[in-house]
N, C-alpha and C positions, 0 to 999 in steps of 0.2 A: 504494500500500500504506500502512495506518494499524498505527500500532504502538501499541499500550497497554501502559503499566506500573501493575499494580495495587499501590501501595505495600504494601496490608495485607496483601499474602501475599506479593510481590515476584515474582509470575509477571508475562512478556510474554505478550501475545497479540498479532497480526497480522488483518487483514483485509484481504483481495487483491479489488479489481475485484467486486464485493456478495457476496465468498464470506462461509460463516458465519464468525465468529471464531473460532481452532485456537491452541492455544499450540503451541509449538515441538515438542513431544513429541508431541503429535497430531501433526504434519503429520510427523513420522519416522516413526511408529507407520505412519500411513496409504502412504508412500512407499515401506517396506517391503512391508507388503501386495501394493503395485502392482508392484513388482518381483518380488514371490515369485509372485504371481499370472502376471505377464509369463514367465519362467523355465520355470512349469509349462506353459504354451502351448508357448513353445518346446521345452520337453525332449520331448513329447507330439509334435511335429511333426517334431523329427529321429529318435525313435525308431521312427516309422512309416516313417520314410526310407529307415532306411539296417537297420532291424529291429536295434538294436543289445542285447535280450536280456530289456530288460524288460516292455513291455506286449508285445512284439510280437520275433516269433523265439523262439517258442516254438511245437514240433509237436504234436499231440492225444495223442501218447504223451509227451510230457513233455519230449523232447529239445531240446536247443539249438540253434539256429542263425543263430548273430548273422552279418548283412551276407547272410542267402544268400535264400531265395527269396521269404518275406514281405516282405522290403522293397520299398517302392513306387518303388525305383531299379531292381529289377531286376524286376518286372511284379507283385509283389504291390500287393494293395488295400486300404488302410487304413481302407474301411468295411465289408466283404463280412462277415467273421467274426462284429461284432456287431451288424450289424443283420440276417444272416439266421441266426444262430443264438442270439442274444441277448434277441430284440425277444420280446414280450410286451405284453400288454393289448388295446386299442383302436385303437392303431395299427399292430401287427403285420402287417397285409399292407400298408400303404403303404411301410413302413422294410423288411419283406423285399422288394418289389417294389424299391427303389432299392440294396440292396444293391449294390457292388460296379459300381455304374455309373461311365463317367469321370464325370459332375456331378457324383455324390456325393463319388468320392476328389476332384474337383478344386477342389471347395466347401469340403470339411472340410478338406483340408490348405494350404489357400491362407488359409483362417479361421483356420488355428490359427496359420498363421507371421506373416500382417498382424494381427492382436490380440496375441501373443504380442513382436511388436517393439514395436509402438503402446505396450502397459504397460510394457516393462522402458522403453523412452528417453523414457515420460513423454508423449508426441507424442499428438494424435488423438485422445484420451480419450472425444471424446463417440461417435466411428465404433468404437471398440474397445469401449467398454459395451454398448453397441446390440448389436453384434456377438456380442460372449463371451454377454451375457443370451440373448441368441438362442439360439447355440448349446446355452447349459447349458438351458434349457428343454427344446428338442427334444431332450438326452442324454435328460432325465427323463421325457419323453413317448416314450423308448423302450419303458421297462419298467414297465409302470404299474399295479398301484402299490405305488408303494416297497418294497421287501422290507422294511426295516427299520420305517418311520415312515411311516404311509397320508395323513398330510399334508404332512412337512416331508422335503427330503432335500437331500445336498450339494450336486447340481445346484441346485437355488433357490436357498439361501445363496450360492452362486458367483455367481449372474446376480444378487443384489440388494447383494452387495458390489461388485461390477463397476460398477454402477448410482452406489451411495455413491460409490467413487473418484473419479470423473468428475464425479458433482455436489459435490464436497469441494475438488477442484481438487487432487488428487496427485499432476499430473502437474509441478507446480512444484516441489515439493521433489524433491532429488537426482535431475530429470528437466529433461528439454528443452522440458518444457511454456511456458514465459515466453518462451523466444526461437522456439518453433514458432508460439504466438500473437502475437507480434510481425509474422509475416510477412502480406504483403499478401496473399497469395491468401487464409490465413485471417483476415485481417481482412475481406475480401469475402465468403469462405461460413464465418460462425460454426457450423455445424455441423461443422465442420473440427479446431475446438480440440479 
């Protein structure tokens, strides 16, 4: 790591292993990010779990049902609902064809908990970007296109900030990025870090 002090304005900047140059406030700004981003994977993948009230344990009449039969603990399925009554566009019969299948619940909820720990403890960055960008894409190739915006929507922004993080290296600040890539197995497969 190189550290520069620019006397005329008296910021630090850091450069890590050929990442771009970040002063200290970038790489919290960006650290944050990767944890909030990490957080929402997670909260997204226990709410499916355990149905605890708010994407999910809710009935078509409006009723409440946290813990009882949407949850994919107790045989609910955490893709069935949107993608066979959600889906839309071009790809609507492929995503209602997989509805509710084990691959799909066991793809989507195994995506959301391995990305969602990879960003909040900083680890894996480069398999968690790959990954979230994946995913947010195919959210957005559900319903296409965009209700809001016929070009731009939150699924892209998510998969091209997922993309920034990993190429930025966020998983070093207030993460286990530096001591994950220290380890030998990833120094052997850098697609690791």
């Amino acid at each position: 790591m190189t550290t520069i002090h620019n006397t005329a304005t008296g910021s630090t900047v850091q450069s890590t292993e050929g990442l771009p140059v970040q002063t200290h406030l970038a790489q919290r700004v960006l650290a944050v990010l990767r944890i909030s981003f990490g957080v929402t994977f997670l909260w997204a993948f226990f709410d499916k779990l355990l149905a605890l009230g708010f994407a999910t344990g809710h009935g078509q009449d409006g009723t409440l049902d946290r813990f009882g039969d949407a949850a994919w603990i107790n045989g609910g399925s955490p893709t069935e609902g949107f993608l066979a009554f959600g889906a839309d566009g071009p790809f609507k019969g492929f995503y209602n064809a997989i509805a509710g299948t084990w691959y799909a619940d066991w793809g989507f909820m195994l995506g959301l908990l391995g990305i969602g720990v990879a960003l909040t403890l900083g680890i894996g960055m480069r398999a968690a970007a790959a990954t979230g960008a994946l995913l947010y894409v195919m959210m957005w190739t559900v319903v296409l296109p965009p209700e809001n915006n016929p070009l731009m929507d939150v699924h892209l922004l998510g998969a091209i900030s997922l993309v920034a993080l990993a190429a930025l290296g966020a998983g070093n600040t207030w993460g286990l990025g530096r001591l994950w890539s220290s380890l030998d197995l990833v120094k052997k497969n850098p697609v690791l870090r």
